[in-house]
C-alpha positions as CSV (number, residue, x, y, z in Angstrom):
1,X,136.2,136.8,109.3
2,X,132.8,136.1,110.4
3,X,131.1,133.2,111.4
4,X,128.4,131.6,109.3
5,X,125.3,131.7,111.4
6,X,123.0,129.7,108.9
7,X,120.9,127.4,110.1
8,X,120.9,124.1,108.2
9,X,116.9,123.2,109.1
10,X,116.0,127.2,107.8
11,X,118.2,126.7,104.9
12,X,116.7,123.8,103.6
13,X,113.4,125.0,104.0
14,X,114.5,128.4,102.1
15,X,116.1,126.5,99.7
16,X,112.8,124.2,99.3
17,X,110.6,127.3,98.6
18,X,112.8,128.9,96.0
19,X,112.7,125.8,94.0
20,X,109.5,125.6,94.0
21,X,109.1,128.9,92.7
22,X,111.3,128.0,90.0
23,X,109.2,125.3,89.3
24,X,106.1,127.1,89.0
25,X,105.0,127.1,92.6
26,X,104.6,129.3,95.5
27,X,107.7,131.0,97.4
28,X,107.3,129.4,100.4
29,X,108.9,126.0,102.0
30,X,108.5,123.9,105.2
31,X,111.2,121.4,107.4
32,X,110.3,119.2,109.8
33,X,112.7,118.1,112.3
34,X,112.8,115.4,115.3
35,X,115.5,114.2,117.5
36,X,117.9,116.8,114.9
37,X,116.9,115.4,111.9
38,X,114.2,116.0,109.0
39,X,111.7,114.1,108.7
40,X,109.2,115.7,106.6
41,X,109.6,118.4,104.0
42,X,106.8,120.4,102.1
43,X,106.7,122.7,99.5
44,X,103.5,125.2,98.7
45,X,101.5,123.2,96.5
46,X,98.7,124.8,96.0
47,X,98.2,125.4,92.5
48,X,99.9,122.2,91.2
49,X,97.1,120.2,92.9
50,X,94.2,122.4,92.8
51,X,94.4,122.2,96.3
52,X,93.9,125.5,98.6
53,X,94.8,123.6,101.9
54,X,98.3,122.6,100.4
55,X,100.5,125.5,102.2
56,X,104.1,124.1,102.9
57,X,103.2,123.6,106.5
58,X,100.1,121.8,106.2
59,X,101.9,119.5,103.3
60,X,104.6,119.1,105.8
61,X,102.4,118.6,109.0
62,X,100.7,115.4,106.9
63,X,103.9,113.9,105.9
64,X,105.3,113.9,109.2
65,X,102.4,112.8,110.9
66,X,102.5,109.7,108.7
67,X,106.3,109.3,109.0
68,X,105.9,108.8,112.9
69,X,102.4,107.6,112.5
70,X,100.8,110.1,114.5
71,X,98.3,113.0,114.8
72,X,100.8,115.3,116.8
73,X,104.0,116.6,116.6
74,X,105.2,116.9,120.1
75,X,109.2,116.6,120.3
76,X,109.5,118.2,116.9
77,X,110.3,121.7,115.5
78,X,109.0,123.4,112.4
79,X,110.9,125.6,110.4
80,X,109.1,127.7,107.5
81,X,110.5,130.2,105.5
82,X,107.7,132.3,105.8
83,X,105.8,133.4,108.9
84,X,102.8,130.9,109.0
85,X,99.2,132.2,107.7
86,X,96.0,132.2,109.5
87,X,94.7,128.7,108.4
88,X,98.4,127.0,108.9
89,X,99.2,128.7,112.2
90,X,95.5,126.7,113.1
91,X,96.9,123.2,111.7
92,X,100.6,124.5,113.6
93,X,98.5,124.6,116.9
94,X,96.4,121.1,116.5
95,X,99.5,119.4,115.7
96,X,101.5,120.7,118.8
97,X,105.2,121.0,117.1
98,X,107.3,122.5,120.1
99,X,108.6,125.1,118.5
100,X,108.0,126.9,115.5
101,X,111.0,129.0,113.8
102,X,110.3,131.4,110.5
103,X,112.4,133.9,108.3
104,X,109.8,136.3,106.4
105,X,107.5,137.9,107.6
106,X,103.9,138.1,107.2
107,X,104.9,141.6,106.5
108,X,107.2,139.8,103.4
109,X,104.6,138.2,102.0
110,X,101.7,140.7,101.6
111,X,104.6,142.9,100.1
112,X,104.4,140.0,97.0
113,X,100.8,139.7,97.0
114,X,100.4,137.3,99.8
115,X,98.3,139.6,102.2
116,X,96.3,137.4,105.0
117,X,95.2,140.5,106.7
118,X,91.6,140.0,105.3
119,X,91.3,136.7,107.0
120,X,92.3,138.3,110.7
121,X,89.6,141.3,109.9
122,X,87.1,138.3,108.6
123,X,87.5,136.8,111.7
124,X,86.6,139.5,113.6
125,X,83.3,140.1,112.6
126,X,80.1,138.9,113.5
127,X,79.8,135.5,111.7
128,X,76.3,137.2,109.4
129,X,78.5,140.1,108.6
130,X,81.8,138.1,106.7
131,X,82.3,138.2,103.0
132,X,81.7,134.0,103.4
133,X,78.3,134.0,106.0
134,X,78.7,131.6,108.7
135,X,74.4,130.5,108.8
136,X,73.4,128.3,112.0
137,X,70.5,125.5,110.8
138,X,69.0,125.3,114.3
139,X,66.4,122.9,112.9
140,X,69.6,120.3,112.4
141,X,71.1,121.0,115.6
142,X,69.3,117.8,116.8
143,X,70.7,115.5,114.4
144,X,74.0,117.2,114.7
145,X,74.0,116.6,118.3
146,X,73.8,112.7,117.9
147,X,77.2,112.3,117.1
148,X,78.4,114.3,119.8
149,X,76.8,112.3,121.9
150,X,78.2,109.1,120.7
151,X,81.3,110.4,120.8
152,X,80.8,111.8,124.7
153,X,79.9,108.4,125.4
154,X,82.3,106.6,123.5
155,X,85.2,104.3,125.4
156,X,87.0,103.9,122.3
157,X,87.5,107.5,121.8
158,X,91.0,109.0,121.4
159,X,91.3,112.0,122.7
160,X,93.0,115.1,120.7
């Protein structure tokens, strides 16, 4: 007999994205969990509400944050059932979860059509040379600058 080595945060978030694909939605699903409990769930919701940023993470990152009224995630763990993208592993990193744990691969999902390889090689190239052109106004940098300034010289600043 073998032991069952499932993890109950991983299966729930497995579990979250196949639902969702039976419900129309992306294959991919998100847990939050703090002090061994979840907190937060997310499912890819992307298409249901027009909404590119809606990954399971990011969905998940802003329902936790609200839960513990928060903009970071320190003392918590994420579990995903996918290995996160480019623009979630970003929103992973500003909300500063302490761990991360996933179950496919990035590998996985280009295999079904969900290929973020573009975005690394987009990344790499000069910013006039991506398929999206990143174009610096220099003529605005001076009104651009005012806020940074305000906010350099702020004392009601919070720090992130």
């Amino acid at each position: 007999m073998t032991k069952d080595h499932t993890n109950p945060f991983m299966a729930e978030a497995c579990s979250l994205a196949l639902n969702n694909v039976r419900n129309g939605g992306g294959p991919f699903g998100c847990v939050i969990v703090k002090d061994g409990a979840i907190i937060a769930s997310g499912m890819n919701r992307v298409t249901a509400t027009n909404d590119p940023t809606a990954h399971a993470e990011v969905v998940a990152i802003r329902i936790a944050c609200s839960v513990l009224k928060t903009f970071q995630l320190t003392g918590c763990e994420l579990y995903t059932s996918c290995e996160p993208c480019p623009m979630c592993l970003a929103a992973i990193y500003w909300a500063r979860p302490d761990r991360v744990f996933y179950a496919n691969t990035k590998e996985d999902a280009a295999a079904i059509g969900f290929d973020d390889s573009f975005i690394y090689e987009e990344i790499a190239r000069p910013l006039l040379d991506r398929k999206i052109p990143l174009i610096l106004m220099p003529e605005m940098h001076p009104m651009a600058q005012e806020a940074f300034k305000v906010w350099e010289e702020s004392e009601n600043k919070i720090k992130y």
